[in-house]
C-alpha positions as CSV (number, residue, x, y, z in Angstrom):
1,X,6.1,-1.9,-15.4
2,X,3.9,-0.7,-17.5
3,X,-0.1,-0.1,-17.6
4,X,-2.7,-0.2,-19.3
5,X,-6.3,1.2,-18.5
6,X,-9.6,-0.6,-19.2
7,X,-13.1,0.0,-18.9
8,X,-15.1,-1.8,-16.7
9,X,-16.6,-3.5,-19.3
10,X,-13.4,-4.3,-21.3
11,X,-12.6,-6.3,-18.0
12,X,-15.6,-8.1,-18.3
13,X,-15.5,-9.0,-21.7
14,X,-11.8,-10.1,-21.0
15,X,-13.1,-12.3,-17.9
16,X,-16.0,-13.7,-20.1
17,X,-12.9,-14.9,-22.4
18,X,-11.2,-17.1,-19.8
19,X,-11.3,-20.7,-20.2
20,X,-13.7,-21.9,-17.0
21,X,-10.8,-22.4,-14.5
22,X,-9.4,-18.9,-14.6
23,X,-13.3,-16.9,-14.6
24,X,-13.5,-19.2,-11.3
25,X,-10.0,-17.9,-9.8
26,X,-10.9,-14.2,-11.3
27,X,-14.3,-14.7,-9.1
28,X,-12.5,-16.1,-5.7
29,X,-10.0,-13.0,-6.0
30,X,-12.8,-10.3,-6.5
31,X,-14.8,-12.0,-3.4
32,X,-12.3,-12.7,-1.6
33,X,-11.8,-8.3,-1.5
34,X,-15.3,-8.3,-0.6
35,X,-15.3,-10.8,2.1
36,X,-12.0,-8.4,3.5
37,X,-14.2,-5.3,3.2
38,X,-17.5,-6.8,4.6
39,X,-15.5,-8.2,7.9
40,X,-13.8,-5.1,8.8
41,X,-16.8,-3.4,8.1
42,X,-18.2,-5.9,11.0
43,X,-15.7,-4.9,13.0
44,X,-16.3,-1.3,12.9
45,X,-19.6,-1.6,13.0
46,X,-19.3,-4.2,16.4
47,X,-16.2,-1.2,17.7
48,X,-19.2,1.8,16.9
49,X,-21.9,0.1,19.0
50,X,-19.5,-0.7,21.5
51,X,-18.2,3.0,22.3
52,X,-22.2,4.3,21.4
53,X,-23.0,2.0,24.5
54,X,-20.3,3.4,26.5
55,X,-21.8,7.1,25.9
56,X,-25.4,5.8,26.8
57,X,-25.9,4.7,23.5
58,X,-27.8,2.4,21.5
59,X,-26.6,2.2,18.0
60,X,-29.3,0.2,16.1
61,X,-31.9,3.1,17.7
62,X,-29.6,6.2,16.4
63,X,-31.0,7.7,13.6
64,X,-28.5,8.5,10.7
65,X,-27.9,11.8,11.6
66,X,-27.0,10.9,15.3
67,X,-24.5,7.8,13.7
68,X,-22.6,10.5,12.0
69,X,-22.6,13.1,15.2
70,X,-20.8,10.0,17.2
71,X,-18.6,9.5,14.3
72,X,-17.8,13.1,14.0
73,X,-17.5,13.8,17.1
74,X,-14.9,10.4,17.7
75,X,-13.1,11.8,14.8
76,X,-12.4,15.5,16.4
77,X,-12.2,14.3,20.1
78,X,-8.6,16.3,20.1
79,X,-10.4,19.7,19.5
């Protein structure tokens, strides 16, 4: 099938073209992707504090750095 490649604001303009009922359907299927994102982000999130507890943790007190030390060091446990 073929392709064609827009810019992000050639999908817009195409969007701001549709008749009511389809911009509504366009906006459910772009949050719906978002709402998919932002609960396995939750997940992950609720997983990392989980196994940051089980190491002595407390997540929401890690600083940035110390997030991505866990992270990095649950990535490369097998070293």
């Amino acid at each position: 099938m073929p392709s064609v490649e827009l810019t992000n604001q050639q999908v817009v303009d195409l969007v701001r073209q549709l008749p009511p009922a389809g911009k509504h359907a366009a906006l459910l299927a772009l949050a719906g992707g978002a709402d998919d994102r932002a609960r396995r982000m939750q997940r992950v999130e609720s997983r990392l504090r989980a196994i940051a507890s089980e190491r002595g943790h407390n997540w929401d007190e890690m600083s940035e750095a110390e997030r991505e030390a866990l992270i990095d060091d649950l990535l490369h446990e097998d070293r």
